[in-house]
N, C-alpha and C positions, 0 to 999 in steps of 0.2 A: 504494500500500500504506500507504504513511504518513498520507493523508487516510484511507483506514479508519479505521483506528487512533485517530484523534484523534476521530473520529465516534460509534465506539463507548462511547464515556465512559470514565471511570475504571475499572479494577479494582474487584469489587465485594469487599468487606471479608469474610471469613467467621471463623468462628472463634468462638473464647470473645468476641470483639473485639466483635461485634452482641451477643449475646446482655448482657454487660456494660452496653453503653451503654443497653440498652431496661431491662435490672434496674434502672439507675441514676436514670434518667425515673421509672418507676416509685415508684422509694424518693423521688424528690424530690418527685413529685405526693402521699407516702402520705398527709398532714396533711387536705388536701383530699379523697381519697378518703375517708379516716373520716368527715368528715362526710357524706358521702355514703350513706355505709353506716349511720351511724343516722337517715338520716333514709328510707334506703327499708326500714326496720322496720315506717312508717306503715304502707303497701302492700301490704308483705308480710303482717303481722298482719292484714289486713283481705281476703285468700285473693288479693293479687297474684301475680303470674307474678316469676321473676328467670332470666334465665339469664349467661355467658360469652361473649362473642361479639366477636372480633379485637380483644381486648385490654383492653375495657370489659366492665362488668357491668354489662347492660341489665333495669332493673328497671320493669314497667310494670301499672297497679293492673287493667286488664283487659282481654279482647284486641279489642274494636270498642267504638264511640261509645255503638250501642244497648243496651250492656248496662251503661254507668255509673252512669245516671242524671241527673236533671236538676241537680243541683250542679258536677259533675264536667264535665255535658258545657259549661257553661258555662263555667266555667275561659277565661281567655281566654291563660294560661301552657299550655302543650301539652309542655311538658320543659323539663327542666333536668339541666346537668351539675355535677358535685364533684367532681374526680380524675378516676378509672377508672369511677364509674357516672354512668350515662343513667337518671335518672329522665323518665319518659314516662308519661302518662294512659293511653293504648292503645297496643297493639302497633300499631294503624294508625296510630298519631299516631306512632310510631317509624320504622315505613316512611317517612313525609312526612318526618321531621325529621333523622331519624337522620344523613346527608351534614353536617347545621349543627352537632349536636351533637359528630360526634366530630372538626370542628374544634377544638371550644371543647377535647374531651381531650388532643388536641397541643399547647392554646396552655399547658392546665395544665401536661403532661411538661414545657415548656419554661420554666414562669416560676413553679412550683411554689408552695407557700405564699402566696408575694406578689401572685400572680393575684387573689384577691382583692381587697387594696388598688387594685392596677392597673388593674380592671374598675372599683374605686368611684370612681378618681379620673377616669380617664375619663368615666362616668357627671357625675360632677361638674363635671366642665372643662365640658361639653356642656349641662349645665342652664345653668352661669355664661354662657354662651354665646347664652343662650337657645334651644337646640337640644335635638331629641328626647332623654333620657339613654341611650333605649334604642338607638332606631333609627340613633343618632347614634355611639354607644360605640366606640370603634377597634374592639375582641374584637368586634363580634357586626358592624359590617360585613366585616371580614376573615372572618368565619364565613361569612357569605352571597356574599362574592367566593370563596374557595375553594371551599364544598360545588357553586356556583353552576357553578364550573370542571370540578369533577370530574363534572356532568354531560353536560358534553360529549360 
């Protein structure tokens, strides 16, 4: 009975007690999500889609490749996060990406503001290094090891 027990995990938290901690994530990502939010204005003004979807606002300028055009489909960036939005090229490019980016929305709840700095200095260590800034960055391999997991 007591190895159950101990298998089962923790008590899970309910209460004002969740809902608190995720407001609080939230308010600490808010700096980063505004930017987020004026910049999928672009998108939006230009007859993009937006909608709500587990806890991000997935903003993306149209919904398949063939209907971009040749600037857009070139793009060799396919999304980006700020806070709480997932800017995305297409909703298909959201489907593919969607697991990598809303790592990168947990890594903001957790390091709010300073995510940025954090992503640049990384970036930076990794040039100094002479290594990818991208492909190299802590945030965006822990993105591709997590989303990479949750495929499983």
């Amino acid at each position: 009975m007591r190895h159950q027990a101990r298998c089962q995990g923790p008590p899970t938290p309910g209460g004002a007690g969740v809902h608190r901690s995720g407001f609080l994530k939230f308010l600490w990502a808010a700096p980063c999500t505004a930017v987020g939010i004026v910049l999928a204005a672009v998108p939006l003004a230009l007859g993009g889609k937006a909608r709500w979807s587990s806890g991000a606002l997935e903003v993306t300028w149209r919904d398949r490749l063939a209907s971009c055009g040749e600037f857009a489909s070139r793009l060799p960036v396919r999304g980006i996060v700020f806070g709480h939005v997932i800017l995305a090229v297409t909703h298909e490019d959201l489907g593919t990406i969607g697991p990598h980016e809303r790592v990168h929305v947990a890594q903001y709840e957790r390091w709010g503001p300073l995510f940025f700095l954090l992503y640049g200095a990384s970036s930076l260590w990794q040039l100094l290094k002479g290594r990818n800034p991208y492909w190299h960055n802590h945030f965006e391999v822990q993105a591709r090891e997590r989303s990479a997991a949750d495929r499983c």
